[in-house]
PDB file of N, CA, C and O in Angstrom:
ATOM      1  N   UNK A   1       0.839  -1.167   0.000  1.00  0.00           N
ATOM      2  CA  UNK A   1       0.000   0.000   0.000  1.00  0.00           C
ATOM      3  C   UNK A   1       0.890   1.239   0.000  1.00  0.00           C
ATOM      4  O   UNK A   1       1.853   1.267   0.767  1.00  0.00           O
ATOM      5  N   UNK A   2       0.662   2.141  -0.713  1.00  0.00           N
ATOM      6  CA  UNK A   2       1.439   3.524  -0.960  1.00  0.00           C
ATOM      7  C   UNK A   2       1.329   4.499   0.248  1.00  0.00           C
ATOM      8  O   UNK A   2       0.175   4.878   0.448  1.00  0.00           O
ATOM      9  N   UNK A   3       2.103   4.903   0.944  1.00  0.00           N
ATOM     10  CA  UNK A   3       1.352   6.469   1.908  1.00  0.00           C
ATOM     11  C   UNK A   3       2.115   7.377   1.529  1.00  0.00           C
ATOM     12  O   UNK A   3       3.262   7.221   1.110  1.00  0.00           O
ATOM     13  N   UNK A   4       1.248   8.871   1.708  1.00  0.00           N
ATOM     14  CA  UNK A   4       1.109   9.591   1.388  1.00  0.00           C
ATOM     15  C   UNK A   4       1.605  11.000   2.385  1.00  0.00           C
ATOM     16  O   UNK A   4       0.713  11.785   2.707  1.00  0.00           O
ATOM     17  N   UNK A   5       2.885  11.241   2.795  1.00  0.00           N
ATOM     18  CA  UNK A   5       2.794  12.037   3.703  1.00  0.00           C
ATOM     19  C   UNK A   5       3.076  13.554   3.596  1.00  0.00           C
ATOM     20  O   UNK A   5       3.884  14.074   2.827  1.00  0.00           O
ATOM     21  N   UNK A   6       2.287  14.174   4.484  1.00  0.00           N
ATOM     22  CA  UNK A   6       1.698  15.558   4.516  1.00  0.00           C
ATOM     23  C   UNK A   6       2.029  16.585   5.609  1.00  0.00           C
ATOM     24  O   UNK A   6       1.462  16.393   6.684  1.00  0.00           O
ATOM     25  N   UNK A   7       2.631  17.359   5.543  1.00  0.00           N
ATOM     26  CA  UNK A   7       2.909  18.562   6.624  1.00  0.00           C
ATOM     27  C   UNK A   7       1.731  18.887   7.413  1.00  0.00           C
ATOM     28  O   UNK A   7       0.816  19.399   6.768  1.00  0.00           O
ATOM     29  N   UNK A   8       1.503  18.679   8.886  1.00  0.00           N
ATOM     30  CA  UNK A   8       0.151  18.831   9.358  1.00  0.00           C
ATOM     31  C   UNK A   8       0.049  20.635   9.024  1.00  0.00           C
ATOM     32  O   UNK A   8       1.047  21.357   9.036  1.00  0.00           O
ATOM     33  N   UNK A   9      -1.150  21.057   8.780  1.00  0.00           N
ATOM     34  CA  UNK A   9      -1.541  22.259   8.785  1.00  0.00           C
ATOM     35  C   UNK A   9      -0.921  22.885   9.794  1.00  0.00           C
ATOM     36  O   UNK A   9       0.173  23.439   9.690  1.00  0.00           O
ATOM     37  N   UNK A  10      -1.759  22.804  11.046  1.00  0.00           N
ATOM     38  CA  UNK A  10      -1.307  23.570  12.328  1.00  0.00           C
ATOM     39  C   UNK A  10      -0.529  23.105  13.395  1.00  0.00           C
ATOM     40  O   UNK A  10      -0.583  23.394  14.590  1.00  0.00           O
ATOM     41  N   UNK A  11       0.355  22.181  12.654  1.00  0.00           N
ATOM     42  CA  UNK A  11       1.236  21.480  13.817  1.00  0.00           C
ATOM     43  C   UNK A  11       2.653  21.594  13.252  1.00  0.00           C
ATOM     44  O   UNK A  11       3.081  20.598  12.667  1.00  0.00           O
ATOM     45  N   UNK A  12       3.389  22.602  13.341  1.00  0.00           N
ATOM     46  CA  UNK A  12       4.884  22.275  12.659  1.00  0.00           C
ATOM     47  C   UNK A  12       5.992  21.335  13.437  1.00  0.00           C
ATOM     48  O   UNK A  12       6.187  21.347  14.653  1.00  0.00           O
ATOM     49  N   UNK A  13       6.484  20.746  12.736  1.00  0.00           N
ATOM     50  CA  UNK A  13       7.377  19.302  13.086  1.00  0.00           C
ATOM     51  C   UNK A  13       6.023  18.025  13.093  1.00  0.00           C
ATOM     52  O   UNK A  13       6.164  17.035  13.811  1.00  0.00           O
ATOM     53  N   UNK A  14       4.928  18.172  12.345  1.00  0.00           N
ATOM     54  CA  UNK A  14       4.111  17.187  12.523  1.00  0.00           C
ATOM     55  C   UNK A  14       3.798  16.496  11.222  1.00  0.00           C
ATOM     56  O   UNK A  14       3.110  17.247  10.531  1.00  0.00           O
ATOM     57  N   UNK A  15       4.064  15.254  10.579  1.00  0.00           N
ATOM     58  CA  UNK A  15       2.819  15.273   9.305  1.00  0.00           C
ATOM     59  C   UNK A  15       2.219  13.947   9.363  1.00  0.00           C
ATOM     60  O   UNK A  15       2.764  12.942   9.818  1.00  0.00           O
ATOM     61  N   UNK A  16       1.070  14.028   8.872  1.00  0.00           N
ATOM     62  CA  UNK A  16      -0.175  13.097   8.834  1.00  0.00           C
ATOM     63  C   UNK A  16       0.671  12.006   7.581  1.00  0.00           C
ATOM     64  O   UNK A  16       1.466  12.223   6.667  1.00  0.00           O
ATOM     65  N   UNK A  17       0.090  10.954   8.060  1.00  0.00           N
ATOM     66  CA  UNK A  17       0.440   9.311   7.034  1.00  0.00           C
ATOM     67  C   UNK A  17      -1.025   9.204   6.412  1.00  0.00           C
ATOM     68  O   UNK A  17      -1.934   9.109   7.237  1.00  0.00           O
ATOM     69  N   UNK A  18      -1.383   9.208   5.003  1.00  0.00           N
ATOM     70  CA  UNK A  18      -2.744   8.604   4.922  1.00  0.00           C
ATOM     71  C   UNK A  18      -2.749   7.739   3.423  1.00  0.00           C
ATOM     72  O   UNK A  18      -2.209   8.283   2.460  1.00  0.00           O
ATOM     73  N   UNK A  19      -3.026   7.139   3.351  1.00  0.00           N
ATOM     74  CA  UNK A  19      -3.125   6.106   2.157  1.00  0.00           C
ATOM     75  C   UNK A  19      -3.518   6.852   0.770  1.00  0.00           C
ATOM     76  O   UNK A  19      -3.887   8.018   0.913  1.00  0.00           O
ATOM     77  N   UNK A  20      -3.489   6.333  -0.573  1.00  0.00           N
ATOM     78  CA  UNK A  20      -3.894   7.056  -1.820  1.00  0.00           C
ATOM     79  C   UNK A  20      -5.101   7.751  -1.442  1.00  0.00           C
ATOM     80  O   UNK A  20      -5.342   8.907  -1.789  1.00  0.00           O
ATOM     81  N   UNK A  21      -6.041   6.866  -0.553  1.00  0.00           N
ATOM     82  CA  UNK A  21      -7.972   7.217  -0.878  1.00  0.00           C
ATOM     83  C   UNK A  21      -8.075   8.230   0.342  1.00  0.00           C
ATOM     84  O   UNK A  21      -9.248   8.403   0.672  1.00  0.00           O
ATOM     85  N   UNK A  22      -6.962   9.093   1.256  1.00  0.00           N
ATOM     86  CA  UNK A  22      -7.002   9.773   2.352  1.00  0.00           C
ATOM     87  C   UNK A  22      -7.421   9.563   3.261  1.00  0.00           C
ATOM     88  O   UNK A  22      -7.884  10.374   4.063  1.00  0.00           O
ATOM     89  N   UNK A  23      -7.320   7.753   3.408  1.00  0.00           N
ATOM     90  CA  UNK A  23      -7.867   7.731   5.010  1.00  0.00           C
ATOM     91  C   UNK A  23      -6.833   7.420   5.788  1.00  0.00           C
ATOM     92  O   UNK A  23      -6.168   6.552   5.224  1.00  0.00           O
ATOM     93  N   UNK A  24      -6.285   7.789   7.052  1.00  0.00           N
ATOM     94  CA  UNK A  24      -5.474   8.465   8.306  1.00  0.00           C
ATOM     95  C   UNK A  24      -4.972   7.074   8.646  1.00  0.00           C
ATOM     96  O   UNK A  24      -5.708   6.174   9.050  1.00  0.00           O
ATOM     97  N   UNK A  25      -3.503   6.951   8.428  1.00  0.00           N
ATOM     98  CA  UNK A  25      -2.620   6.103   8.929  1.00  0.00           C
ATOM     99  C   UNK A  25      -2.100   5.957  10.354  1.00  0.00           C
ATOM    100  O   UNK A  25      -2.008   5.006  11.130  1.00  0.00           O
ATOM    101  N   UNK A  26      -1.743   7.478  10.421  1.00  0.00           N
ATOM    102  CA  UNK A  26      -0.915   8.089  11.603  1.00  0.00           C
ATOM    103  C   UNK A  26      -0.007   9.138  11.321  1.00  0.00           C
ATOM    104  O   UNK A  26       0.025   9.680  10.216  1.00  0.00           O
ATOM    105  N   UNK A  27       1.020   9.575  12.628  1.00  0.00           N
ATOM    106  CA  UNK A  27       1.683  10.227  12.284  1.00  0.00           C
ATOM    107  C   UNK A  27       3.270  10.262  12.706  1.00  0.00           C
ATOM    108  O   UNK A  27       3.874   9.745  13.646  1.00  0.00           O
ATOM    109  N   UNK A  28       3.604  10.923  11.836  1.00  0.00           N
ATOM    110  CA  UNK A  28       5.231  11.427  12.141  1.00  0.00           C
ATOM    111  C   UNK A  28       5.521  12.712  12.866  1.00  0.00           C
ATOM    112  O   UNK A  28       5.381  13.743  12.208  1.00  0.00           O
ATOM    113  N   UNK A  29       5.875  12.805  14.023  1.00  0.00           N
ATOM    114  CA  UNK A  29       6.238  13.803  14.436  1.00  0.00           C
ATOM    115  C   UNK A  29       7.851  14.408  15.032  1.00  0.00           C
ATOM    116  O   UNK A  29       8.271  13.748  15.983  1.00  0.00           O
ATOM    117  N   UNK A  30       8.422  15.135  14.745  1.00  0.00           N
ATOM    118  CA  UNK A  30       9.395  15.409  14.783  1.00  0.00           C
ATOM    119  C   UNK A  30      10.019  15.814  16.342  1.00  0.00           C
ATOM    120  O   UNK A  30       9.922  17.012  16.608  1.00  0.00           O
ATOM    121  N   UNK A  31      10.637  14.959  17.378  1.00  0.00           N
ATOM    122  CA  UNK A  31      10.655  15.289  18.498  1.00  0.00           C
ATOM    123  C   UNK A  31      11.831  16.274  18.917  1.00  0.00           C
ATOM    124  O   UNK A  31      11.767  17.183  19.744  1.00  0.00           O
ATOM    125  N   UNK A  32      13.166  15.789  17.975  1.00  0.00           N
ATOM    126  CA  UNK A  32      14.540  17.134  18.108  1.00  0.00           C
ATOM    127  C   UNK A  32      14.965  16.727  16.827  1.00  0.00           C
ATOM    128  O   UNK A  32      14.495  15.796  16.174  1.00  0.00           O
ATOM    129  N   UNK A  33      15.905  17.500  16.503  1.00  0.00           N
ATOM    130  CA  UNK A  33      16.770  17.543  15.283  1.00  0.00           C
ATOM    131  C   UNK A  33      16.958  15.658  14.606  1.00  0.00           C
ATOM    132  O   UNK A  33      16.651  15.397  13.442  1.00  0.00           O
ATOM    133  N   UNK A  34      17.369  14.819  15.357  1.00  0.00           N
ATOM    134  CA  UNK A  34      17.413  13.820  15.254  1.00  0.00           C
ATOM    135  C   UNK A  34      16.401  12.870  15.994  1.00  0.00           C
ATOM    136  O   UNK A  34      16.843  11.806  16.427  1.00  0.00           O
ATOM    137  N   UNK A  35      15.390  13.106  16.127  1.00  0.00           N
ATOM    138  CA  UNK A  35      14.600  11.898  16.608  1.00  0.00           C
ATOM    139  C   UNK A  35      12.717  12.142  15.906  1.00  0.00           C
ATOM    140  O   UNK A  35      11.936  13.062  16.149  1.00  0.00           O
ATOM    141  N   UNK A  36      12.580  11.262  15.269  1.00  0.00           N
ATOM    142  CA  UNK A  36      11.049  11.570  14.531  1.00  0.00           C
ATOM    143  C   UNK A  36      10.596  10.233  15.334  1.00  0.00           C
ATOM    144  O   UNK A  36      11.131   9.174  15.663  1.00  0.00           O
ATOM    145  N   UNK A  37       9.781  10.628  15.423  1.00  0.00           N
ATOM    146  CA  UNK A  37       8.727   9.400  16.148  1.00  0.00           C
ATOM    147  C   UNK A  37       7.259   9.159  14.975  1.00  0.00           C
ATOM    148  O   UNK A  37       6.484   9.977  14.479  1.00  0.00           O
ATOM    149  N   UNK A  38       7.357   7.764  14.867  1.00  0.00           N
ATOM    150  CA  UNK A  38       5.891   7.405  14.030  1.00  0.00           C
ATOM    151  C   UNK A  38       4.622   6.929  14.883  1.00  0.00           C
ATOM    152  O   UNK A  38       4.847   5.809  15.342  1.00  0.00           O
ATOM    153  N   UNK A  39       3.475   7.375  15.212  1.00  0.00           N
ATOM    154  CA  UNK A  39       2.687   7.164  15.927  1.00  0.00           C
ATOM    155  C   UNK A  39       1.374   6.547  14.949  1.00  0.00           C
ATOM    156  O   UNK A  39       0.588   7.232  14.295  1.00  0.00           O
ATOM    157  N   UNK A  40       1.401   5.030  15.068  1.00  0.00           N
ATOM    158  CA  UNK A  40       0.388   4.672  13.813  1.00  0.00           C
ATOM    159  C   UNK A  40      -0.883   5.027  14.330  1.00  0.00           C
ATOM    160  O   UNK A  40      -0.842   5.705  15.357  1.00  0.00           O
ATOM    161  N   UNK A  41      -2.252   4.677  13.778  1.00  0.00           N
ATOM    162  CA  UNK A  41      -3.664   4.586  14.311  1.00  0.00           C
ATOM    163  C   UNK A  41      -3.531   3.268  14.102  1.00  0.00           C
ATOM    164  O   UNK A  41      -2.787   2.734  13.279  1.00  0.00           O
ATOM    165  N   UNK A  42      -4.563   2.541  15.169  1.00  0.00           N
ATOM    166  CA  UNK A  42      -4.873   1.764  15.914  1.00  0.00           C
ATOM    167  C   UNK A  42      -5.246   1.049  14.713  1.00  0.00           C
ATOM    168  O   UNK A  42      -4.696  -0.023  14.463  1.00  0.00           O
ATOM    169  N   UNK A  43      -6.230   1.592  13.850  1.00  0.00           N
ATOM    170  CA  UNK A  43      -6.985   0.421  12.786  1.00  0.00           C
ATOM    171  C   UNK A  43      -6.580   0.327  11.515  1.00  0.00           C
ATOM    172  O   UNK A  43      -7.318  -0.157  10.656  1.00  0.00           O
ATOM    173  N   UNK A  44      -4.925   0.940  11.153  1.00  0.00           N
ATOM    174  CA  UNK A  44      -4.027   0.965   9.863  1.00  0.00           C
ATOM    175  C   UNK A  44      -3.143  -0.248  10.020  1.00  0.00           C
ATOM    176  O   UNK A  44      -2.854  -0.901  11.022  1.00  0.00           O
ATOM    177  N   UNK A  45      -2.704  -0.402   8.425  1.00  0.00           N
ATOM    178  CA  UNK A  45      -1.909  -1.343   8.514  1.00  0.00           C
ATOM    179  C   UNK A  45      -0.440  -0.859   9.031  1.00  0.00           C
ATOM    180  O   UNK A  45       0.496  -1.654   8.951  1.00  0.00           O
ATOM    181  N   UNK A  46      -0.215   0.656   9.645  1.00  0.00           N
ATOM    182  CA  UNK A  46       0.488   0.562   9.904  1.00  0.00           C
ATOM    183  C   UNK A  46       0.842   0.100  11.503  1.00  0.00           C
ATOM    184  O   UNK A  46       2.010   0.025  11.884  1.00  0.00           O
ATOM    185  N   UNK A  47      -0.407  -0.227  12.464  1.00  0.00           N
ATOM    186  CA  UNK A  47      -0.347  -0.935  13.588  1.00  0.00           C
ATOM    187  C   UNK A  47       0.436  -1.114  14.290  1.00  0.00           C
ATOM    188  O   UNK A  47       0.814  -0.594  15.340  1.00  0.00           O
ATOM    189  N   UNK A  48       0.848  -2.263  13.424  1.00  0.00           N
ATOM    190  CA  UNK A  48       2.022  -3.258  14.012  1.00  0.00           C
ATOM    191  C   UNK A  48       3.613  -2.624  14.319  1.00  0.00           C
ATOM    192  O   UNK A  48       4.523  -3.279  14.827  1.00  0.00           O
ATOM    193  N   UNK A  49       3.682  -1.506  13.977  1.00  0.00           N
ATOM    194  CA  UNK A  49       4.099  -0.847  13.824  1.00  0.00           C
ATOM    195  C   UNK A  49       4.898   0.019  15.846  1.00  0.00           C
ATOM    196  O   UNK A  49       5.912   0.252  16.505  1.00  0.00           O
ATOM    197  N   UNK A  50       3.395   0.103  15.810  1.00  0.00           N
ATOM    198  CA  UNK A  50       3.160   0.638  16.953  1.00  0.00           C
ATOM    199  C   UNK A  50       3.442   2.252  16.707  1.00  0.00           C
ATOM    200  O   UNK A  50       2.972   3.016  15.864  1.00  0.00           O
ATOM    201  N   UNK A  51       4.797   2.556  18.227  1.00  0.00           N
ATOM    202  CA  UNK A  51       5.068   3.427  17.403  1.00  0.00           C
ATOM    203  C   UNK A  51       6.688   3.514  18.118  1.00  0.00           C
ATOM    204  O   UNK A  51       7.179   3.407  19.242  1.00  0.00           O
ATOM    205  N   UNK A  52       7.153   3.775  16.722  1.00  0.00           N
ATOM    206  CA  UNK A  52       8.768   3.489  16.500  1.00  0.00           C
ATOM    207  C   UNK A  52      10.049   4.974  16.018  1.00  0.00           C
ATOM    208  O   UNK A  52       9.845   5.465  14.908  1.00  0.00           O
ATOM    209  N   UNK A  53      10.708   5.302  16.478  1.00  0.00           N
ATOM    210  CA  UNK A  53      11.624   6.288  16.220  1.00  0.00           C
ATOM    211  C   UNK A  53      12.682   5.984  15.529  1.00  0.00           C
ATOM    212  O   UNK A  53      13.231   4.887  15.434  1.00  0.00           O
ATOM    213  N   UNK A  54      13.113   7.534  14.777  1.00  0.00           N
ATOM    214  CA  UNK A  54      13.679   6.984  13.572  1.00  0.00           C
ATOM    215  C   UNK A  54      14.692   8.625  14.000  1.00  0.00           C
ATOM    216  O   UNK A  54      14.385   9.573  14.723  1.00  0.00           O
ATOM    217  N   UNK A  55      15.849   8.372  13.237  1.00  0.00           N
ATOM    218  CA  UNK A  55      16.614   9.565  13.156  1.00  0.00           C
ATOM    219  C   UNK A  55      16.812  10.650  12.139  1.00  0.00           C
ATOM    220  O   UNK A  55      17.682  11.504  11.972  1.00  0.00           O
ATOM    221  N   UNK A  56      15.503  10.262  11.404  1.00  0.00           N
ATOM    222  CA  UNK A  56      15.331  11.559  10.186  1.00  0.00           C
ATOM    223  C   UNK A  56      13.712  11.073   9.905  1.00  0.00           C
ATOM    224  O   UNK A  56      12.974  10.212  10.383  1.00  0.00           O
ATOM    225  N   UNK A  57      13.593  12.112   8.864  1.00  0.00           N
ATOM    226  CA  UNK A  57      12.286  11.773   8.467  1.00  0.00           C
ATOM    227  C   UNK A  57      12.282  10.745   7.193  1.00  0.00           C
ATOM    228  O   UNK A  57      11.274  10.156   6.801  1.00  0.00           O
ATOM    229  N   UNK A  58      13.560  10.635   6.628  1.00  0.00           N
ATOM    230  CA  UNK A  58      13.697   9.880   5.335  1.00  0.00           C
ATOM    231  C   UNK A  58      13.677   8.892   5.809  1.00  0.00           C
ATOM    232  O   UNK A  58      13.214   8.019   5.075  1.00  0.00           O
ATOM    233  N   UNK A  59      14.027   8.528   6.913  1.00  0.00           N
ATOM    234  CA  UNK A  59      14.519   6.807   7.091  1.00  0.00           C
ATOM    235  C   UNK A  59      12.815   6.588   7.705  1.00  0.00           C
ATOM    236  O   UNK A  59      12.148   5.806   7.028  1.00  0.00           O
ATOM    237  N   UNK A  60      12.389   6.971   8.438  1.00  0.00           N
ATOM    238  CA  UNK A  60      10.971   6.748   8.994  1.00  0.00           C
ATOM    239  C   UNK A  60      10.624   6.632   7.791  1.00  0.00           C
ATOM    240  O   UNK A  60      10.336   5.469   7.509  1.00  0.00           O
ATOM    241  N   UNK A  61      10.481   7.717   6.540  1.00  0.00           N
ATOM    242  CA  UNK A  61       9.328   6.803   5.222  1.00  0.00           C
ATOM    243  C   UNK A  61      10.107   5.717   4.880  1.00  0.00           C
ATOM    244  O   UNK A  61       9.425   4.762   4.509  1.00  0.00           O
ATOM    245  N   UNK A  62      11.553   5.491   4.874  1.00  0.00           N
ATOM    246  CA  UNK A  62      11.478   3.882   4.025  1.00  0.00           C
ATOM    247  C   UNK A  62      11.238   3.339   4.696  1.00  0.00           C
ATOM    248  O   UNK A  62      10.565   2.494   4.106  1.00  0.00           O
ATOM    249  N   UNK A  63      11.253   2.949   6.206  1.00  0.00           N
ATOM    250  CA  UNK A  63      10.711   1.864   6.485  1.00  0.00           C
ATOM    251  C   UNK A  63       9.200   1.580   6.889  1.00  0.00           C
ATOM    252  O   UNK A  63       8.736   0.708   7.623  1.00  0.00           O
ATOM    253  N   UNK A  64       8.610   2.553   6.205  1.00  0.00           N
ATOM    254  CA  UNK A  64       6.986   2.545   6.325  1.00  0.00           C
ATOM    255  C   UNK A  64       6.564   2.192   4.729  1.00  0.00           C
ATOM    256  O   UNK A  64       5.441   1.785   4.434  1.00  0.00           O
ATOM    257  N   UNK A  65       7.341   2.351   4.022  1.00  0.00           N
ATOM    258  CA  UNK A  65       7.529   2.182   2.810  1.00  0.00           C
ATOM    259  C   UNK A  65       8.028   0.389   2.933  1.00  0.00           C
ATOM    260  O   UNK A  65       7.243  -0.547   2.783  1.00  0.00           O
ATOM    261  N   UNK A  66       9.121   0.293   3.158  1.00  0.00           N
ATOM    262  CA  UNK A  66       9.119  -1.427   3.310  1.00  0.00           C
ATOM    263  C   UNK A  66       7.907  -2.019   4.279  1.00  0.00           C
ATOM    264  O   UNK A  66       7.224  -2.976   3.913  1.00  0.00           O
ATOM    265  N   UNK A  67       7.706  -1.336   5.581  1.00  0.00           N
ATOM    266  CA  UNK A  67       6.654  -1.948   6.082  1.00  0.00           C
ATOM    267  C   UNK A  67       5.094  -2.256   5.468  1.00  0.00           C
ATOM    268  O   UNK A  67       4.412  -3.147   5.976  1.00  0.00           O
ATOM    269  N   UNK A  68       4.750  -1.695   4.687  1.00  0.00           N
ATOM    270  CA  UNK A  68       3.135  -1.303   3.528  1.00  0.00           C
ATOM    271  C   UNK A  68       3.699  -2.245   2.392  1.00  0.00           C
ATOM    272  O   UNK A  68       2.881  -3.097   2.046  1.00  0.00           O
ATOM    273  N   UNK A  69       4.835  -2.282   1.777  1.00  0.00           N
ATOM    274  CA  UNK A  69       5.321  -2.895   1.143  1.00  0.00           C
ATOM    275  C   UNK A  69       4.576  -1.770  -0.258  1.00  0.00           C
ATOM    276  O   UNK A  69       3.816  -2.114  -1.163  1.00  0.00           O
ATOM    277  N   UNK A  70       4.911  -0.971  -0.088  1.00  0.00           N
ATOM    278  CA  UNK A  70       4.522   0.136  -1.474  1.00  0.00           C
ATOM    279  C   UNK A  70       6.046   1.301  -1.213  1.00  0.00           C
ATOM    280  O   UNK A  70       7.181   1.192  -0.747  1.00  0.00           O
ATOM    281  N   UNK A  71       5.062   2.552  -1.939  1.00  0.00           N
ATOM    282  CA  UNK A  71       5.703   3.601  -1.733  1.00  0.00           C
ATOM    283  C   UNK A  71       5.544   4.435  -0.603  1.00  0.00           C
ATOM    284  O   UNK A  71       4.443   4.405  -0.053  1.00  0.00           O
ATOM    285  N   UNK A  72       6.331   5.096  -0.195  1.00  0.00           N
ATOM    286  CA  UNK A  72       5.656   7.073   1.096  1.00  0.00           C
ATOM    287  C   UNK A  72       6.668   7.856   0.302  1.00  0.00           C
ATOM    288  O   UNK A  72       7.837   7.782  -0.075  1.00  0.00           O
ATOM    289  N   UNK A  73       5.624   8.639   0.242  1.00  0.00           N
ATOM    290  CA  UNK A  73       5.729  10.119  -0.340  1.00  0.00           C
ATOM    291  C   UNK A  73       5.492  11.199  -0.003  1.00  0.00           C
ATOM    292  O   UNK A  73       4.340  11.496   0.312  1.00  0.00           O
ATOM    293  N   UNK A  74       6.339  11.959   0.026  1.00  0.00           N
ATOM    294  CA  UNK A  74       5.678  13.262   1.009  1.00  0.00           C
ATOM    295  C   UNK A  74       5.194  14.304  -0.239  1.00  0.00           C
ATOM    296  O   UNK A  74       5.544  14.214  -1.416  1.00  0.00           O
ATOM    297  N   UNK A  75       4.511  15.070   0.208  1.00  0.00           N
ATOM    298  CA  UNK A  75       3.420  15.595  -0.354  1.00  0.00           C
ATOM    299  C   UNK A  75       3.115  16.964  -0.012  1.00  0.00           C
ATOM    300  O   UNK A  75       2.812  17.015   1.180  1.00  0.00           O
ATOM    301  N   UNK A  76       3.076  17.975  -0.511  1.00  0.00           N
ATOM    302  CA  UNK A  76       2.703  19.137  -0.458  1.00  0.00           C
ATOM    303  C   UNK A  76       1.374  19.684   0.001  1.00  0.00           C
ATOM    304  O   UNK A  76       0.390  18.973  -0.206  1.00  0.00           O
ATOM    305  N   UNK A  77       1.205  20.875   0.610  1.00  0.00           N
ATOM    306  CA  UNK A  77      -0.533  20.837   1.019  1.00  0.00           C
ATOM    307  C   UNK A  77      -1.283  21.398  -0.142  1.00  0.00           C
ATOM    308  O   UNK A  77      -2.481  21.677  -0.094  1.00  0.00           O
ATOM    309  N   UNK A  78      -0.495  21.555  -1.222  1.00  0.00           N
ATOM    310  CA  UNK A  78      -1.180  22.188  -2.583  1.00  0.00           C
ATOM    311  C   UNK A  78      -1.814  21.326  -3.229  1.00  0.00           C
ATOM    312  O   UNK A  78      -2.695  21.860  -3.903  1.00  0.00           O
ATOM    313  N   UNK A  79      -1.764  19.945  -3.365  1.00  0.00           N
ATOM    314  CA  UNK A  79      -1.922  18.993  -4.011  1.00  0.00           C
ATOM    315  C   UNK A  79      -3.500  18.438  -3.937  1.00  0.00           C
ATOM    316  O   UNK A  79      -3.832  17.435  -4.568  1.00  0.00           O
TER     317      UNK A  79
END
């Protein structure tokens, strides 16, 4: 499955995970310079997941990207 990730509107260091059809994965949030934390929702495949820290935001999408076994893409709010 592909996700889709998005700069939260009103949350900076935050962005939303949501699949092609926009329904809500979870999120990535940026805790310091080096530590992003992924916080899945409960009823995504990203679950299993739980929620796991990563030391950039690139490495958090590939392995949400290997985990879905698709693509993550980050995404503009213009789109």
């Amino acid at each position: 499955m592909d996700v889709v990730v998005r700069p939260a509107e009103f949350k900076q260091g935050t962005w939303t995970l949501s699949d092609r059809l926009g329904r809500p994965l979870g999120t990535i949030t940026q805790i310091s310079p080096s530590l992003f934390v992924i916080d899945a929702d409960r009823n995504s495949g990203l679950f299993k997941m739980a929620t796991a820290n990563f030391p950039s935001l690139d490495s958090a999408m590939s392995d949400i990207a290997s985990h879905m076994k698709g693509e993550c893409q980050l995404s503009g709010n213009d789109e």
